[in-house]
N, C-alpha and C positions, 0 to 999 in steps of 0.2 A: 113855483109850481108845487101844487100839495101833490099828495102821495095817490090820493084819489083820481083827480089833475093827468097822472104821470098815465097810469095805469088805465084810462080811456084811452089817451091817446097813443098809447104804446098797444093796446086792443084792435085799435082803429090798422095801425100801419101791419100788425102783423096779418089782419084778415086782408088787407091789400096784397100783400105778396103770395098768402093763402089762394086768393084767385087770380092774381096771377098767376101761377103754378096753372090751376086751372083752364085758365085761355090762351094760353101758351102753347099747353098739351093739346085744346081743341082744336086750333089754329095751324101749329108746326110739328113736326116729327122732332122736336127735342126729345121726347119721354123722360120729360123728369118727375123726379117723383117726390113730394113733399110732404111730408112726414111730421106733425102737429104736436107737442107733448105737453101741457101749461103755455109756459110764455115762452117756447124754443120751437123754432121750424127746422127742420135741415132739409137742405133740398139735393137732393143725390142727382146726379149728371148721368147719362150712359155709361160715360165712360168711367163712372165709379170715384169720381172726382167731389166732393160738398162743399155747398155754403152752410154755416151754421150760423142764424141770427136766432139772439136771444137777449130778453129784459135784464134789465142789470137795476132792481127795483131799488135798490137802495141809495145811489150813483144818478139814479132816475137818467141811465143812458139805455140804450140799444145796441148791442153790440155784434159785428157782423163779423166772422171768420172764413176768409177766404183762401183760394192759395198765394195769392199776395202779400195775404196778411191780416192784421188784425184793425179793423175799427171801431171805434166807439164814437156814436152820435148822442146830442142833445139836443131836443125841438127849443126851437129861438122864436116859437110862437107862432110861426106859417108852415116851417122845412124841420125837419130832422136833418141837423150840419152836423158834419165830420167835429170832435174836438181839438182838432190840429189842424186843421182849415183843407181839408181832403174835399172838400164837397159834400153833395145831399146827399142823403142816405140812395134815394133810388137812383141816382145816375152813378152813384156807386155801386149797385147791386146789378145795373143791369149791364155795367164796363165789364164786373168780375164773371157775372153769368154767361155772357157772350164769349169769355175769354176761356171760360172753364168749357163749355157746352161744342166751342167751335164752329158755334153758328148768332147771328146777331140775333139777339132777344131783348124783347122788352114789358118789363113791369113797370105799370104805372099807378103813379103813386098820387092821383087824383080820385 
């Protein structure tokens, strides 16, 4: 994947969680609140809790910090997978979001 490559499709997923965030809030009383900076969203919980996903352009991963922990994905050309075999990026974001949030949520990553 060129650099160029990377950085569409790391554009692509972060405007998905972008609206996520979005229809989440339209949808549920989550109130979370998502917060855009370059290539880094943090998404703040009620309860003062965050996810922070951010490009890791040189690594050409994405990298998501939860309170679980820390992941780093690579697209394998359809998904954004875990690099230690953790799963897709979004079934991972919407495990840790629910868990953080204390109510089920979901971002989709279509």
């Amino acid at each position: 994947m060129t650099d160029l490559e990377f950085l569409d499709r790391a554009e692509e997923l972060l405007l998905k969680v972008e609206e996520g965030c979005d229809r989440i809030n339209d949808a549920t009383d989550a109130d979370l609140d998502g917060q855009r900076v370059g290539g880094m969203i943090t998404i703040t919980f009620g309860n003062g809790s965050q996810i922070v996903i951010n490009q890791q352009k040189p690594l050409h991963e994405i990298w998501l910090a939860a309170r679980t922990g820390g992941y780093h994905f690579r697209f394998d050309g359809a998904h954004w997978q875990d690099t230690k075999g953790g799963g897709e990026f979004f079934a991972m974001l919407n495990e840790n979001a629910s868990l953080q949030s204390g109510m089920a949520l979901r971002f989709d990553g279509q």
